[in-house]
C-alpha positions in Angstrom: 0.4 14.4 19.2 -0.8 16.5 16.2 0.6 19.9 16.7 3.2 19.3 19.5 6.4 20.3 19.0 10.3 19.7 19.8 12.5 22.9 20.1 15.7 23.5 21.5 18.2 26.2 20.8 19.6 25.0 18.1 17.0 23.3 16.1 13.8 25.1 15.0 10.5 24.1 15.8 9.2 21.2 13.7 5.2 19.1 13.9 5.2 16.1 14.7 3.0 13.8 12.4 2.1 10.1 13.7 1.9 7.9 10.0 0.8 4.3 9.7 1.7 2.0 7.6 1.2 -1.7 7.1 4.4 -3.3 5.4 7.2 -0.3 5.6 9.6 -2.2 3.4 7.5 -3.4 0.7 7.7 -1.4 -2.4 4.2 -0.2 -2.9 5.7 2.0 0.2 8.3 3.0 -0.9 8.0 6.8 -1.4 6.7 7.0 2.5 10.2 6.2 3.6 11.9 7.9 0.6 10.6 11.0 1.8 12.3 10.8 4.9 15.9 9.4 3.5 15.8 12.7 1.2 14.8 15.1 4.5 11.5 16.0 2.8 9.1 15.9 6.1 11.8 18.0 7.7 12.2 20.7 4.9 8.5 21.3 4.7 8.9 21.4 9.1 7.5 18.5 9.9 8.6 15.8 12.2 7.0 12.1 11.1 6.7 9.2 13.4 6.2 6.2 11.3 4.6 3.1 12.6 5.2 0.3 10.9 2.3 -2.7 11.2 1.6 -6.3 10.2 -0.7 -5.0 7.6 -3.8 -2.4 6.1 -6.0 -3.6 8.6 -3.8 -3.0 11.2 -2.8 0.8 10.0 -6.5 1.7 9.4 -7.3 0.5 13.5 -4.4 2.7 14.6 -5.8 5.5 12.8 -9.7 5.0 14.1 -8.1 4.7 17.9 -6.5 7.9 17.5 -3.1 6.6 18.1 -1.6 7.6 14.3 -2.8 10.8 12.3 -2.7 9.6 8.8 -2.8 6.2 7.3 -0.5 5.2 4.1 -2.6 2.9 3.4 -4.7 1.2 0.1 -7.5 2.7 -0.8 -9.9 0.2 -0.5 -10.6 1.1 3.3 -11.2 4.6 2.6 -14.2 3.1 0.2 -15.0 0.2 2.9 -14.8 3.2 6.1 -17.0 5.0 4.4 -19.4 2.4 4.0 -19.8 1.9 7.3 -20.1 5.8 8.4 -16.9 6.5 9.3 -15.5 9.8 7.5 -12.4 8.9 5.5 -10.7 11.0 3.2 -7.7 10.6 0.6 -5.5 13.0 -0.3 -2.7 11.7 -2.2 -2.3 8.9 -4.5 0.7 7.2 -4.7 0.1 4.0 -6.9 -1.4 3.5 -10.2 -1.9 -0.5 -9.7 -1.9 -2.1 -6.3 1.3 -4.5 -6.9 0.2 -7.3 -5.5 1.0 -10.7 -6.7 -0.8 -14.5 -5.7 2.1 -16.3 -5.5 2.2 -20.3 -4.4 4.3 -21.6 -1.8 7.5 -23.7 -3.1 7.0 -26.0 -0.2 3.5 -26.9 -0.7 3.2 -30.2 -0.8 -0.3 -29.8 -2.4 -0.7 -29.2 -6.6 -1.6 -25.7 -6.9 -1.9 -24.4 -10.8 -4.9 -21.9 -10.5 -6.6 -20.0 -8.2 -9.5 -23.0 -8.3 -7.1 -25.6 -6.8 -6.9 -22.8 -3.3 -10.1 -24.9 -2.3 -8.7 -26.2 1.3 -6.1 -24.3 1.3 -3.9 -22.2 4.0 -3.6 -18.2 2.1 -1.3 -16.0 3.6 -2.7 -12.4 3.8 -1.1 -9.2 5.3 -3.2 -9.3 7.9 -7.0 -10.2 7.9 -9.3 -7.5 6.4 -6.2 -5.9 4.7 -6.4 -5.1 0.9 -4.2 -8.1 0.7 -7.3 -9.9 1.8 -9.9 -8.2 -0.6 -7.3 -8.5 -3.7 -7.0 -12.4 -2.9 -11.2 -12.7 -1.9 -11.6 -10.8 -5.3 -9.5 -13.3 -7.4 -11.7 -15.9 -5.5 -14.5 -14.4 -6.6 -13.9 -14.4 -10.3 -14.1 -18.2 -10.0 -17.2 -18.5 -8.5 -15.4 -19.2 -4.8 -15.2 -17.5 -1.5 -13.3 -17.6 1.4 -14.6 -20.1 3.3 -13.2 -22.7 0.9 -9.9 -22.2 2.1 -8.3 -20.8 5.4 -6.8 -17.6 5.7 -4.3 -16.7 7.7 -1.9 -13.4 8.7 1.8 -13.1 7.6 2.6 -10.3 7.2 4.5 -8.5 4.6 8.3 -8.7 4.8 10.4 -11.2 6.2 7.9 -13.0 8.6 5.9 -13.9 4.7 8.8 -15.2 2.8 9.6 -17.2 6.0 5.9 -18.7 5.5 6.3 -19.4 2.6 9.7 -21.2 2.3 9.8 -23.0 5.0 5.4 -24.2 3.7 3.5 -22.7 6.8 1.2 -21.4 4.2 0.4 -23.2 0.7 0.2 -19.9 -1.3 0.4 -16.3 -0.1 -0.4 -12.6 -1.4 2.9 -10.9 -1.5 4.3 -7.8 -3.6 8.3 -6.6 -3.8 10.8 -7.3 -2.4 8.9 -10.5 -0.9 8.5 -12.1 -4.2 12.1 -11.9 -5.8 13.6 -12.6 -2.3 11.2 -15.7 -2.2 12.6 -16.9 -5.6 16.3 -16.2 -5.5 16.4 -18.7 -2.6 14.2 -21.3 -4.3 13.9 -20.5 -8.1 11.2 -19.9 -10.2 8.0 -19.4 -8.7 4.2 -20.2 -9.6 2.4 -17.0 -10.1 -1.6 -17.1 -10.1 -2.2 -13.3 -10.2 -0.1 -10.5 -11.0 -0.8 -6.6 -10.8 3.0 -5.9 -10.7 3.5 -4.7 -14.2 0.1 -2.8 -16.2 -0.8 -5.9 -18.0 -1.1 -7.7 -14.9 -3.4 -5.1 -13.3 -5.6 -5.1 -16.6 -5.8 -9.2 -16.5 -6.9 -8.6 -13.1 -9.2 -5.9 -13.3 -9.5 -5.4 -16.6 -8.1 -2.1 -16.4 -4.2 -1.3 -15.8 -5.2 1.5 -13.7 -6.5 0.7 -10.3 -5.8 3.3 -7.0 -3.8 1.6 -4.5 -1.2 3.4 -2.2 -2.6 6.6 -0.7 -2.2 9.1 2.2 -6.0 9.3 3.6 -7.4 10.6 7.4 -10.0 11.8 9.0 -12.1 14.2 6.9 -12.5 16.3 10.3 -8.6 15.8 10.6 -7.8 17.2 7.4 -10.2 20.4 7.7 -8.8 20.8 11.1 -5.2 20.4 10.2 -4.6 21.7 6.7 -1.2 23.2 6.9 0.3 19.6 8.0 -1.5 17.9 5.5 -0.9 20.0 2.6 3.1 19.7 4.4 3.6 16.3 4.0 1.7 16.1 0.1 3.9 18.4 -0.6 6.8 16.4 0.6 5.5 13.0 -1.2 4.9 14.6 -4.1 8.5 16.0 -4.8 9.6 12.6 -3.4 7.7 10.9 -6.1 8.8 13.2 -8.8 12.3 12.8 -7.4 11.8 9.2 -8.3 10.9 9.6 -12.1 14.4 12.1 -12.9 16.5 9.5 -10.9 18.0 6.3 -11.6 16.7 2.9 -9.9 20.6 2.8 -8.5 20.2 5.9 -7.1 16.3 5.5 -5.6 18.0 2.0 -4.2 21.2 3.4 -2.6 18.8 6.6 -1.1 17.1 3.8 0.8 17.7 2.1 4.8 20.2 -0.8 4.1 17.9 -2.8 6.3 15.3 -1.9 3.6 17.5 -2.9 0.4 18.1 -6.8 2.3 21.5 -8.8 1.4 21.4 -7.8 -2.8 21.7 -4.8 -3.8 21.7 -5.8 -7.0 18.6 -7.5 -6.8 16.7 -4.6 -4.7 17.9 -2.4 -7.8 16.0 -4.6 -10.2 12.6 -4.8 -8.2 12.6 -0.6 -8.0 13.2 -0.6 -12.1 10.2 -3.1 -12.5 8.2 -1.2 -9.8 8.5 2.5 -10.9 5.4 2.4 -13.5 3.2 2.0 -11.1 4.1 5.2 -9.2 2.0 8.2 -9.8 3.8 11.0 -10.2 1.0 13.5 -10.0 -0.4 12.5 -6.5 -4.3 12.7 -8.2 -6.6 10.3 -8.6 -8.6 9.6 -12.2 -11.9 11.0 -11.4 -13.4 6.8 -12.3 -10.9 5.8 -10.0 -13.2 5.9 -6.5 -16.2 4.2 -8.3 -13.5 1.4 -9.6 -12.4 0.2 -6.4 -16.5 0.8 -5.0 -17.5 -1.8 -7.7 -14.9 -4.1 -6.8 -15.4 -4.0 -3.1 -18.9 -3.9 -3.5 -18.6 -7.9 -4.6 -16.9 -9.1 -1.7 -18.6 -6.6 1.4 -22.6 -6.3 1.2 -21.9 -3.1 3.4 -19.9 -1.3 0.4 -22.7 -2.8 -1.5 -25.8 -1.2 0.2 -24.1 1.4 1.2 -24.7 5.0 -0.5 -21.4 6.7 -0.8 -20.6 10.4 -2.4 -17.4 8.9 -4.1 -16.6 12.7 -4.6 -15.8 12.8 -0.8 -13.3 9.8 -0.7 -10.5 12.1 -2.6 -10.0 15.2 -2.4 -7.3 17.8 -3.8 -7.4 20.2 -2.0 -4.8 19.5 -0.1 -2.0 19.1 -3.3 -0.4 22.3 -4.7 -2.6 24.1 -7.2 -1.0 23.5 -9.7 1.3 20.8 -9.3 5.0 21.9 -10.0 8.1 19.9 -9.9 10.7 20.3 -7.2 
């Protein structure tokens, strides 16, 4: 619980802090765990509990059932939450371009070259209603389809997905790193629909290579209420993610949970290089970067649609240094 504490004689008194996420290992998380490898949370006296879960969905229902704190989560549900009246804020933004890749199964047995030829299909997602779910409904919707031309189905995001999709439980599957090049060092090259893993992916996709993804968001009333703790832990993402750009992939790999960096080290070590551009170091979001994902959503859920929002609500901050200064 918020504000509890542990304390013995020897230790001081730390806060505990209940975060979900959906998909610990993946990459696009990467700083969340980081944090705590480097002793971050503890130096800024905090004591975080993550939870790790099959997916976005699954965080952002922990969080409304009061059983997590914060969410580090995608962005989209803080846009698609507040749609529906339910006060979500943001308050730190860890990704530039979501990460995401639409990746086809090696085992399919059917002929899959575009997003077109999904019609019939079995999708992996996250989980349903996940941003995994909204990037791979969005990429249906710029062909004129929609999701109930294929089937959609929940796979998680570590090694429950690339068992899907090696051993053809799914035909193709939304994945991001180190899914994908796991997936493809045990059965070669793989056909890639969609890819917002690199800038020029995200600006194929979206026509813009900038598009918030990964950030810390919670309950507006939580934030007002708790304001040292959240302004604790931005504090600690935000020299973790400035940690990241004045260090080596070698060291960012090696500062990570072996169970985290799988059987290849050198291939983990290769999927941070490729992944650390779309890290933002600043924690802030572009001020057209709410009304971006709004328009987006608003496309695939009439709610976000008809909705009337104050984007200026959905990030704030005020909870980041003033002014940001490296570690």
């Amino acid at each position: 619980m918020v504000g509890g504490c542990r304390h013995n004689s020897s230790q001081p008194r730390h806060t505990s802090l209940r975060i979900a996420v959906g998909g610990q290992t993946q990459l696009v998380y990467l700083p969340l765990t980081l944090a705590q490898q480097l002793g971050y949370y503890q130096q800024e006296g905090l004591d975080v509990q993550i939870t790790d879960l099959a997916g976005g969905a699954k965080a952002l229902e922990a969080l409304l059932s009061g059983s997590v704190d914060v969410v580090c989560g995608y962005f989209d549900h803080v846009i698609q939450m507040r749609a529906e009246g339910k006060k979500l804020t943001a308050f730190l933004l860890m990704q530039r371009f979501p990460g995401l890749a639409l990746v086809v199964s090696p085992a399919t047995a059917r002929q899959i070259h575009r997003v077109e030829d999904l019609s019939g299909a079995v999708v992996g997602v996250s989980a349903p209603g996940s941003s995994t779910s909204f990037f791979l409904r969005y990429l249906l919707h710029q062909v004129g389809m929609d999701a109930a031309q294929l089937a959609e189905t929940g796979i998680g995001m570590g090694a429950s997905a690339i068992a899907a999709m090696q051993f053809g439980k799914v035909d193709a599957a939304v994945l991001a790193e180190p899914a994908i090049s796991i997936l493809a060092r045990r059965k070669g090259p793989l056909r890639i629909l969609a890819d917002t893993r690199t800038e020029q992916g995200a600006r194929a996709v979206y026509g813009s290579s900038y598009y918030p993804a990964a950030v810390l968001y919670s309950h507006q009333n939580w934030l007002k209420e708790n304001g040292p703790i959240a302004r604790a832990v931005a504090r600690a993402l935000l020299r973790t993610l400035q940690w990241m750009q004045n260090h080596s992939p070698e060291e960012i790999a090696r500062a990570m949970p072996e169970t985290f960096r799988g059987e290849d080290l050198t291939l983990y070590i290769e999927t941070v290089r490729s992944a650390l551009p779309m890290f933002e170091p600043s924690g802030r979001m572009p001020r057209d970067g709410p009304a971006r994902v709004r328009q987006l959503l608003s496309l695939l859920l009439d709610k976000v649609g008809q909705a009337t929002i104050d984007e200026a609500e959905t990030f704030s901050d005020e909870w980041l240094p003033q002014p940001f200064a490296s570690p």
